[in-house]
C-alpha positions in Angstrom: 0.5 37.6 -25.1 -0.8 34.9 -27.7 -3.0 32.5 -27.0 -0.4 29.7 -27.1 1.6 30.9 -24.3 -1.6 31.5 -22.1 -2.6 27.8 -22.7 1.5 26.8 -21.9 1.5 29.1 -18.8 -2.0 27.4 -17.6 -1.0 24.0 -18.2 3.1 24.3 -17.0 2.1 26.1 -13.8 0.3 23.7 -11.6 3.3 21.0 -12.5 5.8 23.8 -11.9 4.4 24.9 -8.2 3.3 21.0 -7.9 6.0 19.2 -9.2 9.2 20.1 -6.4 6.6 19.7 -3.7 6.0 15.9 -5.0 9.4 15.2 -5.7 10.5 15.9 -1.9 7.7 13.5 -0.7 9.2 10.6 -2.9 12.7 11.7 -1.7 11.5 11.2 2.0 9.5 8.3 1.2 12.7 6.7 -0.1 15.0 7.3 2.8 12.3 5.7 5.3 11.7 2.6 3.1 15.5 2.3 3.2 15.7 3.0 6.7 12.7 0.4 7.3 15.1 -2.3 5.2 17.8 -2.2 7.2 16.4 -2.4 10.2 14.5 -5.8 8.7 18.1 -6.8 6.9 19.5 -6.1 11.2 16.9 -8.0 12.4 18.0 -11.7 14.3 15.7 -13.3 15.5 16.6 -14.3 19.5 16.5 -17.8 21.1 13.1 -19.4 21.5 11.4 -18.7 25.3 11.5 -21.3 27.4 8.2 -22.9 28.0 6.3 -24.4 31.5 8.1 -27.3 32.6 6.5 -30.7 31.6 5.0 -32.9 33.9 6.9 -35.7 34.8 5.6 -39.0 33.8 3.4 -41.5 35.5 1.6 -38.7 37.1 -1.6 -36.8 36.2 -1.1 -33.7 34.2 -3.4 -31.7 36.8 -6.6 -30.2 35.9 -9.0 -32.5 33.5 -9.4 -30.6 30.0 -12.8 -29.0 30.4 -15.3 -29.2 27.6 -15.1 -27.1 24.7 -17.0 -23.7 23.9 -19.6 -24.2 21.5 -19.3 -21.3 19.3 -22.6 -19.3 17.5 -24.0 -21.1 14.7 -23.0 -20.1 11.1 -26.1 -19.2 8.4 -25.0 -18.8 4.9 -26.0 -15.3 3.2 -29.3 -15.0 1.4 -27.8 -14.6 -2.3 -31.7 -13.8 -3.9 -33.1 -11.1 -1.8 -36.1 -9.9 -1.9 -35.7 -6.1 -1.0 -32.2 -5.9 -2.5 -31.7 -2.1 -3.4 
């Protein structure tokens, strides 16, 4: 064998063995993402839920609004540090 035909054989190979097997994952990958669109091109969206009833006016609306959560307090991030890696 000449040297040309080693190098060819080496470098065809790996796409020969590797090439089929990458193929049939973009094959499958193709019929999900079409299955995935037409089951998003079939979706309809239903009627809204009903909510709670509303109160009926002139009357209180039941419990008074407690207070609201204070939430932690926000620092900024040190940009200059001293023992920055």
């Amino acid at each position: 064998m000449t040297p040309e035909l080693i190098t060819a054989a080496a470098l065809l190979a790996p796409g020969a063995i590797l090439g089929p097997v990458c193929l049939a994952g973009h094959r499958r990958a193709r019929r999900r993402d079409a299955v995935e669109a037409a089951v998003c091109a079939a979706y309809r969206p239903g009627p809204p839920d009903e909510g709670p009833e509303p109160p009926p006016k002139g009357r209180m609306k039941g419990k008074p609004q407690a207070a609201p959560v204070r939430l932690a307090q926000v620092i900024d991030f040190p940009t200059n540090r001293r023992n920055a890696a």
